[in-house]
PDB file of N, CA, C and O in Angstrom:
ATOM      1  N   UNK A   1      17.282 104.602  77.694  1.00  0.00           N
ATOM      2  CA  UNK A   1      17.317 105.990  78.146  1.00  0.00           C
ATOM      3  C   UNK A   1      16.507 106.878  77.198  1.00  0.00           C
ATOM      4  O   UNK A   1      16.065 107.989  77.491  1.00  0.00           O
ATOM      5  N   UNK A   2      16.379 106.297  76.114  1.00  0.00           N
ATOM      6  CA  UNK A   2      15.675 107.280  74.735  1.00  0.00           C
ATOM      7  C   UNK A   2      14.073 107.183  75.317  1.00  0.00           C
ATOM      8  O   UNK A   2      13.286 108.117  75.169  1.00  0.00           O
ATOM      9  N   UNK A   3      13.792 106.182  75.853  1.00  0.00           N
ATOM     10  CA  UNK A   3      12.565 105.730  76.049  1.00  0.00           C
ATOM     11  C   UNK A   3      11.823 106.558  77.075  1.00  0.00           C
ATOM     12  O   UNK A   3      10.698 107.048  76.985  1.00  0.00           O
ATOM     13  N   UNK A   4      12.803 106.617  78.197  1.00  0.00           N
ATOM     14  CA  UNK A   4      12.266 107.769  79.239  1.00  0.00           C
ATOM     15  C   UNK A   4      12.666 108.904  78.832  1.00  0.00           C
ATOM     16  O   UNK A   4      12.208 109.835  79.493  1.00  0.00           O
ATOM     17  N   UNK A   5      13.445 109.229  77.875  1.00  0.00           N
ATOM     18  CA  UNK A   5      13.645 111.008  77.899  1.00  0.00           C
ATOM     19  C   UNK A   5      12.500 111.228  76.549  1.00  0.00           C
ATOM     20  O   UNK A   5      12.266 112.402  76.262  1.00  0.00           O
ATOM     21  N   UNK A   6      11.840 110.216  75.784  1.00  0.00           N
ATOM     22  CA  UNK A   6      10.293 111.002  75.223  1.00  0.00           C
ATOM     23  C   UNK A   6       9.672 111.302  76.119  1.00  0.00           C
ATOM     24  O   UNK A   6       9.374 112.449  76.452  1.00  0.00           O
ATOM     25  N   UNK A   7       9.322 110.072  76.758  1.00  0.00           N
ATOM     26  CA  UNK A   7       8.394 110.124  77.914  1.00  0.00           C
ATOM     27  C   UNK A   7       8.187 111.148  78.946  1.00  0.00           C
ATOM     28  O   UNK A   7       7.127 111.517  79.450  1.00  0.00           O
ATOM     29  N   UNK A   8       9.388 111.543  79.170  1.00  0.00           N
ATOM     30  CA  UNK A   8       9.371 113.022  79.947  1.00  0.00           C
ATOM     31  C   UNK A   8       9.159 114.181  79.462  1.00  0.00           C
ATOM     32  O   UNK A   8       8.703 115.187  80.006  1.00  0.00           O
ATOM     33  N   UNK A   9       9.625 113.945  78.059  1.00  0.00           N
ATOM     34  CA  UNK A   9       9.291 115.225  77.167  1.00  0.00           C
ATOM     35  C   UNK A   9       7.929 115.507  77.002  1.00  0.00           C
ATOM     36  O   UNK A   9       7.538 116.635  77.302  1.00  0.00           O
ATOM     37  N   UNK A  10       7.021 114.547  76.511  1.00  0.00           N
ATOM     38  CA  UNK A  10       5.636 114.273  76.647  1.00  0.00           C
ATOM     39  C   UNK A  10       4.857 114.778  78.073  1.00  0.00           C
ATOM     40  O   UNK A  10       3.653 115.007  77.953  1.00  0.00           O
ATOM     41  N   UNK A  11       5.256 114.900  78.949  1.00  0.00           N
ATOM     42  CA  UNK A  11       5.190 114.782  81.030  1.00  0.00           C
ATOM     43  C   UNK A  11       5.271 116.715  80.257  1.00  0.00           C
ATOM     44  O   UNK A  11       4.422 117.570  80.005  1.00  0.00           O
ATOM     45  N   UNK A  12       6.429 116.645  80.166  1.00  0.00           N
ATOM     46  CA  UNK A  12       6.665 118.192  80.300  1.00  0.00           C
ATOM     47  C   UNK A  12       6.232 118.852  79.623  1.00  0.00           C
ATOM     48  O   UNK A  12       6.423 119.985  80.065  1.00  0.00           O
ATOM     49  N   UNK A  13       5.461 118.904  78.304  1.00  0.00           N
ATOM     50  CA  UNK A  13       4.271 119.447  77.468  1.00  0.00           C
ATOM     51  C   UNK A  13       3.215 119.964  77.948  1.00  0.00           C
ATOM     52  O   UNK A  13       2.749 121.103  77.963  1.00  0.00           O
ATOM     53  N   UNK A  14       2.782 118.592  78.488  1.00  0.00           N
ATOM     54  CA  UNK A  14       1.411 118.435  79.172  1.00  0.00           C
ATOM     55  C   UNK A  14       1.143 119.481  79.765  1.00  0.00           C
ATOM     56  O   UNK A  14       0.298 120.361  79.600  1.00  0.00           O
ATOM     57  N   UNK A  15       2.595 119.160  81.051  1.00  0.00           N
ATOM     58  CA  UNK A  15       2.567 120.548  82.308  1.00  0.00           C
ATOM     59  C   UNK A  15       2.579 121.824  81.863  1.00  0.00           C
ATOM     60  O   UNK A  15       1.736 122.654  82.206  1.00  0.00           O
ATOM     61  N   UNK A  16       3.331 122.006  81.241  1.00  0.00           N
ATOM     62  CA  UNK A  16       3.903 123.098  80.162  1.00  0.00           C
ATOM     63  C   UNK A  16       2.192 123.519  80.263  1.00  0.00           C
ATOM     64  O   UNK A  16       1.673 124.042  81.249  1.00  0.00           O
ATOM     65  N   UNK A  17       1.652 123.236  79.285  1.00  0.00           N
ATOM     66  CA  UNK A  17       0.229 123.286  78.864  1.00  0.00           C
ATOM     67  C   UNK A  17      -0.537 123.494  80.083  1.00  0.00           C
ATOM     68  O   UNK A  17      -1.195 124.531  80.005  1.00  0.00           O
ATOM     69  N   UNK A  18      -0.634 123.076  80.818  1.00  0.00           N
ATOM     70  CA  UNK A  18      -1.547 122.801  82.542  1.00  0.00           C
ATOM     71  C   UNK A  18      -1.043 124.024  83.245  1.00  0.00           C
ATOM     72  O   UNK A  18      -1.896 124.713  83.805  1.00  0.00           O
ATOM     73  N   UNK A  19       0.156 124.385  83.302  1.00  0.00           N
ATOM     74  CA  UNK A  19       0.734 126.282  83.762  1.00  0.00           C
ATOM     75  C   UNK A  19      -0.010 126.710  83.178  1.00  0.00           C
ATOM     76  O   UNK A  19      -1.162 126.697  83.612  1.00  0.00           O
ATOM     77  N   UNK A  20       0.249 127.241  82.035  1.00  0.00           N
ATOM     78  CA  UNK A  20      -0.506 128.325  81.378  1.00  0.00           C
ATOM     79  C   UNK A  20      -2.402 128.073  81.263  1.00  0.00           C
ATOM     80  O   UNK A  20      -3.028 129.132  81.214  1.00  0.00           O
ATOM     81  N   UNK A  21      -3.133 126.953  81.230  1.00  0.00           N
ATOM     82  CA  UNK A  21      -3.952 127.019  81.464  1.00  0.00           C
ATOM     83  C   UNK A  21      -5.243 127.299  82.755  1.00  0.00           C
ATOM     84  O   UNK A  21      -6.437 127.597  82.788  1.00  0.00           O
ATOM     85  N   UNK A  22      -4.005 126.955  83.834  1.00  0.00           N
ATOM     86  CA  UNK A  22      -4.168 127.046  85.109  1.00  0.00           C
ATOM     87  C   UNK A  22      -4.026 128.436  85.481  1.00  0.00           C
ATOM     88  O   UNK A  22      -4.815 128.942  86.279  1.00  0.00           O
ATOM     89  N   UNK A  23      -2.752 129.314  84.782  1.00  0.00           N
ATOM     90  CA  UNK A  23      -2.818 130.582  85.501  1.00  0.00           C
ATOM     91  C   UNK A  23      -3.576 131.182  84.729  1.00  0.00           C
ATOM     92  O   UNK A  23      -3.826 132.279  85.228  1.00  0.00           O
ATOM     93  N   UNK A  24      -4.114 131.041  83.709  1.00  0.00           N
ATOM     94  CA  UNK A  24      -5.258 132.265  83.069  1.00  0.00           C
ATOM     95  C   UNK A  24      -6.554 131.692  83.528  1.00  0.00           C
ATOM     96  O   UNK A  24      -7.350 132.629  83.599  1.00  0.00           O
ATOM     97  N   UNK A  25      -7.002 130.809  83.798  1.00  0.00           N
ATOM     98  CA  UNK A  25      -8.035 130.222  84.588  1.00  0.00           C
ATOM     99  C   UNK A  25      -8.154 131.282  85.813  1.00  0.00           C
ATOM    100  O   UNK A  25      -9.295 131.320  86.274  1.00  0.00           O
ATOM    101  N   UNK A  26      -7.106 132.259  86.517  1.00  0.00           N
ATOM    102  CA  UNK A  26      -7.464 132.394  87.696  1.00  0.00           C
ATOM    103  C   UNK A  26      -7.906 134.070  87.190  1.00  0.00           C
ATOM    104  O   UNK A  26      -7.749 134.764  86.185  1.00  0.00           O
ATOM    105  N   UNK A  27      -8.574 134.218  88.618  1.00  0.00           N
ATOM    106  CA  UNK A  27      -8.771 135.652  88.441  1.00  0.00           C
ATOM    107  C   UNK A  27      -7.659 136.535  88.720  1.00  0.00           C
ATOM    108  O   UNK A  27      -6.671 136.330  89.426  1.00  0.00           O
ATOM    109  N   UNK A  28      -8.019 137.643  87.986  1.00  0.00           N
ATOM    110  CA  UNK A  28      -6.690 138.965  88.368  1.00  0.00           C
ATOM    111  C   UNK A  28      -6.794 139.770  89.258  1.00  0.00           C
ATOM    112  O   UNK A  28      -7.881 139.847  89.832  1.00  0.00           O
ATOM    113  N   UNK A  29      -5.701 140.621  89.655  1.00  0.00           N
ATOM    114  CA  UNK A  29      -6.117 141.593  90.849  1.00  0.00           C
ATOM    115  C   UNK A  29      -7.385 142.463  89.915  1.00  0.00           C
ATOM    116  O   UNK A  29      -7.925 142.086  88.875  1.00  0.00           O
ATOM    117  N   UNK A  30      -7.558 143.394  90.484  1.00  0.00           N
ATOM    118  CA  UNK A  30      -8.377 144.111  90.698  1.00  0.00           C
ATOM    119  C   UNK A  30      -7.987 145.901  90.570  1.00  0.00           C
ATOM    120  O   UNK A  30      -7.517 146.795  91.274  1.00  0.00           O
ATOM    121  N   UNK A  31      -8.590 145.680  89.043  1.00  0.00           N
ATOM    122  CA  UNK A  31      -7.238 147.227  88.486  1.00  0.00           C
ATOM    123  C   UNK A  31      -8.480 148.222  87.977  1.00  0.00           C
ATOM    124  O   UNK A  31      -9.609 147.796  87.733  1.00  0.00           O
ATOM    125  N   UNK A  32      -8.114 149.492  87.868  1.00  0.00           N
ATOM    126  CA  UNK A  32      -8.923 150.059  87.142  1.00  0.00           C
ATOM    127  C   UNK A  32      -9.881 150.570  88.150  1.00  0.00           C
ATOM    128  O   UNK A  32      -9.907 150.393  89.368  1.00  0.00           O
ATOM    129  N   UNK A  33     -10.856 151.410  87.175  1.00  0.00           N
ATOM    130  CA  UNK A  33     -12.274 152.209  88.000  1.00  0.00           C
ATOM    131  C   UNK A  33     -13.050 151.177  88.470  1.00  0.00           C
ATOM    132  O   UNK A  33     -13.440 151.135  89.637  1.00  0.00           O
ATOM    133  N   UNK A  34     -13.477 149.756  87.064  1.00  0.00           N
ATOM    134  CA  UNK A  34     -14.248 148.625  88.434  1.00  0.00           C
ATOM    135  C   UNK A  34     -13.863 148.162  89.390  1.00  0.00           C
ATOM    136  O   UNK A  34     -14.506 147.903  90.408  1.00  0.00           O
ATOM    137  N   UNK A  35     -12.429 147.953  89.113  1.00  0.00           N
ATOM    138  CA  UNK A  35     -11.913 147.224  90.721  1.00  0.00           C
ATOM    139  C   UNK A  35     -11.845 148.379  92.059  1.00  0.00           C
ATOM    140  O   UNK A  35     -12.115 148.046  93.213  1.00  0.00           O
ATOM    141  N   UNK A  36     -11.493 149.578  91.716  1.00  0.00           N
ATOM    142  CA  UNK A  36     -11.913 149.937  92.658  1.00  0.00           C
ATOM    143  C   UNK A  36     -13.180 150.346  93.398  1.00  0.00           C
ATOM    144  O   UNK A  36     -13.283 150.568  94.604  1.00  0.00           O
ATOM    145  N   UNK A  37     -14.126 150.407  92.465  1.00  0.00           N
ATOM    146  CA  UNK A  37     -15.446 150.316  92.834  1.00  0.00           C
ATOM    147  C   UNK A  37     -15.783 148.879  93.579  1.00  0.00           C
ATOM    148  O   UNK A  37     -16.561 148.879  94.533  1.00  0.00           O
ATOM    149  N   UNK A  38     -15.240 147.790  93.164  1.00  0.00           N
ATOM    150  CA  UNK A  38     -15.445 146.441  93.041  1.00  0.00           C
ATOM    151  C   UNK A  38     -14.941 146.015  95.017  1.00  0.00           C
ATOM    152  O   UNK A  38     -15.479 145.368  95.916  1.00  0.00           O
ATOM    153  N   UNK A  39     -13.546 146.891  94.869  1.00  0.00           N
ATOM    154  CA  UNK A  39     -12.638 147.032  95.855  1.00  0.00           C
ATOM    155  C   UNK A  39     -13.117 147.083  97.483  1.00  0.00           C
ATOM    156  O   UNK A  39     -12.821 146.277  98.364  1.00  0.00           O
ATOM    157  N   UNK A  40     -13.816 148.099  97.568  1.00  0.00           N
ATOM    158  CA  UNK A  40     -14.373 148.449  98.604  1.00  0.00           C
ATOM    159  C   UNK A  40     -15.630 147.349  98.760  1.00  0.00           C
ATOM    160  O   UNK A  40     -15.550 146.878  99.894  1.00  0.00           O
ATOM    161  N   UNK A  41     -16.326 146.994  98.310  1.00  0.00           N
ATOM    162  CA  UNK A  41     -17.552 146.056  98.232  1.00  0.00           C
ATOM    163  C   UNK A  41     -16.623 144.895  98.622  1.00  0.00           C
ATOM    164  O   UNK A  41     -17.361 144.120  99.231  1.00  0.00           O
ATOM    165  N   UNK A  42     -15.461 144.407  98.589  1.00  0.00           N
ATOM    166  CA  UNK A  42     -14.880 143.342  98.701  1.00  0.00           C
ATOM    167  C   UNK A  42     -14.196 143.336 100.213  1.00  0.00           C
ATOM    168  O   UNK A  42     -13.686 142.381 100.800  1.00  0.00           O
ATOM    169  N   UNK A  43     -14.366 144.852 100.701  1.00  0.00           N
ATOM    170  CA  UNK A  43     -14.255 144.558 101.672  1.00  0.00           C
ATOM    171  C   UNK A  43     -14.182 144.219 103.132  1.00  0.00           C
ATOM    172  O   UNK A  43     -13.457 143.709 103.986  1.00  0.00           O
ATOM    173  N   UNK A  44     -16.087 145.153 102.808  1.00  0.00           N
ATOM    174  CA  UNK A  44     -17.801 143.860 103.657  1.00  0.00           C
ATOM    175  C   UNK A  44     -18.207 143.049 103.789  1.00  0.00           C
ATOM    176  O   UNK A  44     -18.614 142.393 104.748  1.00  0.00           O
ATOM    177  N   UNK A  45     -18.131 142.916 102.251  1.00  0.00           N
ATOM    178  CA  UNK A  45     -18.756 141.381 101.629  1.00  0.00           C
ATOM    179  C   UNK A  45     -17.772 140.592 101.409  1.00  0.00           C
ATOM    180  O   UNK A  45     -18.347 139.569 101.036  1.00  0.00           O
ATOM    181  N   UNK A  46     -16.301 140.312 101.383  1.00  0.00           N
ATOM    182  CA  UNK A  46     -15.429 138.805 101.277  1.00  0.00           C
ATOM    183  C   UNK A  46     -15.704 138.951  99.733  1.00  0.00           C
ATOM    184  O   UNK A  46     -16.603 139.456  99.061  1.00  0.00           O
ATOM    185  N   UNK A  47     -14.222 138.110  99.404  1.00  0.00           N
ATOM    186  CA  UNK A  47     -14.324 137.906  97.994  1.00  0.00           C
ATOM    187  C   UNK A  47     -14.404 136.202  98.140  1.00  0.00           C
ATOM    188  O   UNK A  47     -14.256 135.476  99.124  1.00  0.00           O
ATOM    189  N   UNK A  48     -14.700 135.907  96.733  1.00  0.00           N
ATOM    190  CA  UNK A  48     -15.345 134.469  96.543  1.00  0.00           C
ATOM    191  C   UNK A  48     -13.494 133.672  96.441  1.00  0.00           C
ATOM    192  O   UNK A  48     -12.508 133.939  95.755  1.00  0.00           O
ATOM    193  N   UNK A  49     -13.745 132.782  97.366  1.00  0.00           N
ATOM    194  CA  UNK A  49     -12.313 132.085  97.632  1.00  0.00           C
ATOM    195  C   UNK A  49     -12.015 130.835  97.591  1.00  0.00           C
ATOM    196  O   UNK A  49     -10.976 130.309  97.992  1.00  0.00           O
ATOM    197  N   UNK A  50     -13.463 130.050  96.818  1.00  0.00           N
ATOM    198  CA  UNK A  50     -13.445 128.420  96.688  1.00  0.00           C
ATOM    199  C   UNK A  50     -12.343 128.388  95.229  1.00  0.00           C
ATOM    200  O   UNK A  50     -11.170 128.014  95.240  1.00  0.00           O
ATOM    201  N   UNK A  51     -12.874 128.733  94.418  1.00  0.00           N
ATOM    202  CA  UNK A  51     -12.195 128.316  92.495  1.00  0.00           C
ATOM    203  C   UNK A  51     -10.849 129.064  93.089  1.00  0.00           C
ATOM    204  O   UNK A  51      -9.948 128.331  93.496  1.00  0.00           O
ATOM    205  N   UNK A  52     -10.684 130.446  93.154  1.00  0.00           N
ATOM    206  CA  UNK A  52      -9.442 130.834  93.234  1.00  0.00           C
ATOM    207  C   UNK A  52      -8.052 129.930  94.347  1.00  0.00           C
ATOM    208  O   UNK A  52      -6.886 129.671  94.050  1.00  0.00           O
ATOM    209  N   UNK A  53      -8.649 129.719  95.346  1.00  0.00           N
ATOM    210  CA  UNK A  53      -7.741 128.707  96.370  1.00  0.00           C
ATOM    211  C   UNK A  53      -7.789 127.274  95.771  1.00  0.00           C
ATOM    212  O   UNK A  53      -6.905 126.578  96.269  1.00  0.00           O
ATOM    213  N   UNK A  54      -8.482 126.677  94.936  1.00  0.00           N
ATOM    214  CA  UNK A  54      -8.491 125.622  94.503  1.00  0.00           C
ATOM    215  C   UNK A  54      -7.732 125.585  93.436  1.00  0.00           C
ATOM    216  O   UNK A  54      -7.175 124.542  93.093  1.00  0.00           O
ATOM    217  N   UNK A  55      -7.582 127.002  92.607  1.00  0.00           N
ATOM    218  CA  UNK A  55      -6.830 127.169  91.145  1.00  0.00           C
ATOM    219  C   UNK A  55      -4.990 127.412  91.712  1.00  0.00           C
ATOM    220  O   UNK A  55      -3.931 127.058  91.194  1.00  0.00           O
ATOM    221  N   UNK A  56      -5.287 128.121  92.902  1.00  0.00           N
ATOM    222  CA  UNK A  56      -3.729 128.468  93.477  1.00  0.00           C
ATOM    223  C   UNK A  56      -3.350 127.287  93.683  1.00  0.00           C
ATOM    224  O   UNK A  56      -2.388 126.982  92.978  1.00  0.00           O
ATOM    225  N   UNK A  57      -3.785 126.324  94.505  1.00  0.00           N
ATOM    226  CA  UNK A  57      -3.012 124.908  94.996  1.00  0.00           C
ATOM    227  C   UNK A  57      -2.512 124.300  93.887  1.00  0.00           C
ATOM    228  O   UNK A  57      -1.359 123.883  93.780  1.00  0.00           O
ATOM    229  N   UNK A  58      -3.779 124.218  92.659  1.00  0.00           N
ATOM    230  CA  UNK A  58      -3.044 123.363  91.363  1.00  0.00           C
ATOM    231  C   UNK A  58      -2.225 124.228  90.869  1.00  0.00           C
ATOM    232  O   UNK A  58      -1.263 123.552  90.500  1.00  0.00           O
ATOM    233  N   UNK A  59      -2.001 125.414  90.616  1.00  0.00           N
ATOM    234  CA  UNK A  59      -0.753 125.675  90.221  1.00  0.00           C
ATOM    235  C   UNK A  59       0.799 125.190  90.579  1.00  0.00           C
ATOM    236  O   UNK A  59       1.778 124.689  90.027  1.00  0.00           O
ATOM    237  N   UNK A  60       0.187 125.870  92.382  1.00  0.00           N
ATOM    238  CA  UNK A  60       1.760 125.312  92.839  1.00  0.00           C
ATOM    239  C   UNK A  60       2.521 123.696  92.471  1.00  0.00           C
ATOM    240  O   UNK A  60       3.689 123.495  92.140  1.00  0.00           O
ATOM    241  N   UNK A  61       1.481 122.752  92.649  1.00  0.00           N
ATOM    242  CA  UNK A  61       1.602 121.372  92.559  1.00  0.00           C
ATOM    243  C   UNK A  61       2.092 121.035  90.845  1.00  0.00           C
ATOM    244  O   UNK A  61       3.089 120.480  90.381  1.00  0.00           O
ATOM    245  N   UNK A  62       0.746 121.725  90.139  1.00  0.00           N
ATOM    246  CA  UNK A  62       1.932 121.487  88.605  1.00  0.00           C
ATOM    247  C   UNK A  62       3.277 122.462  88.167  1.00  0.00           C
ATOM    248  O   UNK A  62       4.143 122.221  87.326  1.00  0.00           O
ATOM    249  N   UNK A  63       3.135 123.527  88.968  1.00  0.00           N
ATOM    250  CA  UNK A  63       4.865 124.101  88.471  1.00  0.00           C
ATOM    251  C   UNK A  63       5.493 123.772  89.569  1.00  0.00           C
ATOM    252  O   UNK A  63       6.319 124.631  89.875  1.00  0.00           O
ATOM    253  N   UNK A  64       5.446 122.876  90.299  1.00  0.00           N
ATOM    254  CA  UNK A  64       6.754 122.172  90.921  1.00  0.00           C
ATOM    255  C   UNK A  64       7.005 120.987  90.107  1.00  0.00           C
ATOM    256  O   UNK A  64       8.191 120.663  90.049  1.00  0.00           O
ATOM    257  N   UNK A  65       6.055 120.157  89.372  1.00  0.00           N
ATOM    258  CA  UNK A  65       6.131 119.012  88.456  1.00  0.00           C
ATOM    259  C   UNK A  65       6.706 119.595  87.097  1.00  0.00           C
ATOM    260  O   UNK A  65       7.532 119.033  86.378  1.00  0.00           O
ATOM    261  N   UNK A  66       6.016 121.028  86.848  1.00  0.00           N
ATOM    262  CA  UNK A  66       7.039 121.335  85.228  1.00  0.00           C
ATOM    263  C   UNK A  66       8.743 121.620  85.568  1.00  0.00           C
ATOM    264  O   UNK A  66       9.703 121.482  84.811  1.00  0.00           O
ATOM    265  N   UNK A  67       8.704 122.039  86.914  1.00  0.00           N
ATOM    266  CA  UNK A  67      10.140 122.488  87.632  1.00  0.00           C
ATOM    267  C   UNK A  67      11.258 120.927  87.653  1.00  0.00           C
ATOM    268  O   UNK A  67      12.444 120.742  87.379  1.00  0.00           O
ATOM    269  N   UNK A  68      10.327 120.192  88.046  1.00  0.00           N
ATOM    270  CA  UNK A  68      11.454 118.499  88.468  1.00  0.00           C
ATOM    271  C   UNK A  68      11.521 118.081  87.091  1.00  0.00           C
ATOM    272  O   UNK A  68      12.652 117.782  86.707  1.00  0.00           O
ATOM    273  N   UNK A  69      10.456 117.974  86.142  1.00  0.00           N
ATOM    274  CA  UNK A  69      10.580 117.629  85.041  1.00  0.00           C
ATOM    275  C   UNK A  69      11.983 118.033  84.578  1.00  0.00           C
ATOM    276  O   UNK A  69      12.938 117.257  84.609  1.00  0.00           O
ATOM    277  N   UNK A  70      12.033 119.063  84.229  1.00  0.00           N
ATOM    278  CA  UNK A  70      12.800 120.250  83.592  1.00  0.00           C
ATOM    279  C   UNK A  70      14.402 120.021  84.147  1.00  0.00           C
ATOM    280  O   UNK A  70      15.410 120.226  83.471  1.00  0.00           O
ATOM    281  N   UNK A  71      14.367 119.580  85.447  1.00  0.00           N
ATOM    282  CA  UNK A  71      15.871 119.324  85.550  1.00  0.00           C
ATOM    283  C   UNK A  71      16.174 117.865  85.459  1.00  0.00           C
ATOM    284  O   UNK A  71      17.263 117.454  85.058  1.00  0.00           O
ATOM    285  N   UNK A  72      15.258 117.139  85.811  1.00  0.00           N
ATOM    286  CA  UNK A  72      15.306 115.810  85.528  1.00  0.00           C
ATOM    287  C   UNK A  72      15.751 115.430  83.978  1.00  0.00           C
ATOM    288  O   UNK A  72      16.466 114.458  83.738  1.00  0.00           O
ATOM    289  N   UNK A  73      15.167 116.441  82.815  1.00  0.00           N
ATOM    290  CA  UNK A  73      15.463 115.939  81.375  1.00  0.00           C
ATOM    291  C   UNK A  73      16.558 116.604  81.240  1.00  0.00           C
ATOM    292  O   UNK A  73      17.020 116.337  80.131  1.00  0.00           O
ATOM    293  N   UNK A  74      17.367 117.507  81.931  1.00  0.00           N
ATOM    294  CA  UNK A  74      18.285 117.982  81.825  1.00  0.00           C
ATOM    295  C   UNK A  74      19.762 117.119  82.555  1.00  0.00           C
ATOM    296  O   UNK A  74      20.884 117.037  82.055  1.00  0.00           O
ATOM    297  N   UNK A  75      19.388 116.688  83.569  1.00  0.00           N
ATOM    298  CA  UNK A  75      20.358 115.847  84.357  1.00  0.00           C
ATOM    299  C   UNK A  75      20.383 114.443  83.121  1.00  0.00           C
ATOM    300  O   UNK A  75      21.403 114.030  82.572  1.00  0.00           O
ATOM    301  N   UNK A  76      19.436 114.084  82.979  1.00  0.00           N
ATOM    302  CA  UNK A  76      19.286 112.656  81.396  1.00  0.00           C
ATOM    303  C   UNK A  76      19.665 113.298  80.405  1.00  0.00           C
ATOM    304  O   UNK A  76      19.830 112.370  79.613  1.00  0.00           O
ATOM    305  N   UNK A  77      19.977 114.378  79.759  1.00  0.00           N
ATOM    306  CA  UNK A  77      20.345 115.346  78.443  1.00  0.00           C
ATOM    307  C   UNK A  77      22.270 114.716  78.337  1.00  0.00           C
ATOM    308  O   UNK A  77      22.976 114.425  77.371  1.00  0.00           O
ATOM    309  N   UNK A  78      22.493 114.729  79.644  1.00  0.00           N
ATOM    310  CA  UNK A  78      24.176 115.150  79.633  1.00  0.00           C
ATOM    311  C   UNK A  78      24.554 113.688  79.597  1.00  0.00           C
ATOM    312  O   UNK A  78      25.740 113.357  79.576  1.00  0.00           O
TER     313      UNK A  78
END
């Protein structure tokens, strides 16, 4: 049991690490005098939606894996 609860601990680092790199990877709304300048232009021209929809999916997929992790080492804790 010691063996899989490193092992998960290690799993859950990683992810740990892969959240936070994943959500600052993405872009932010759109605040301030550029965004609203930015704002209106965005919405003739489309905003660019390949990296951002590609960055949203991996999020969801690794914080549901830091989420199972997390109760999984907790259900093995007790």
């Amino acid at each position: 049991m010691a063996v899989a609860e490193i092992i998960l601990t290690i799993l859950q680092v990683i992810l740990c690490l892969g959240v936070i790199a994943v959500v600052l990877l993405q872009s932010g709304k759109s605040a301030g005098l550029s965004g609203s300048i930015a704002g209106g232009a965005e919405t003739f021209f489309g905003k660019k939606k390949g990296l951002d929809d590609f960055l949203a999916k991996i999020t969801v997929f690794v914080a549901i894996g830091f989420a199972a992790t997390s109760l999984i080492l907790v259900v093995i804790s007790k």
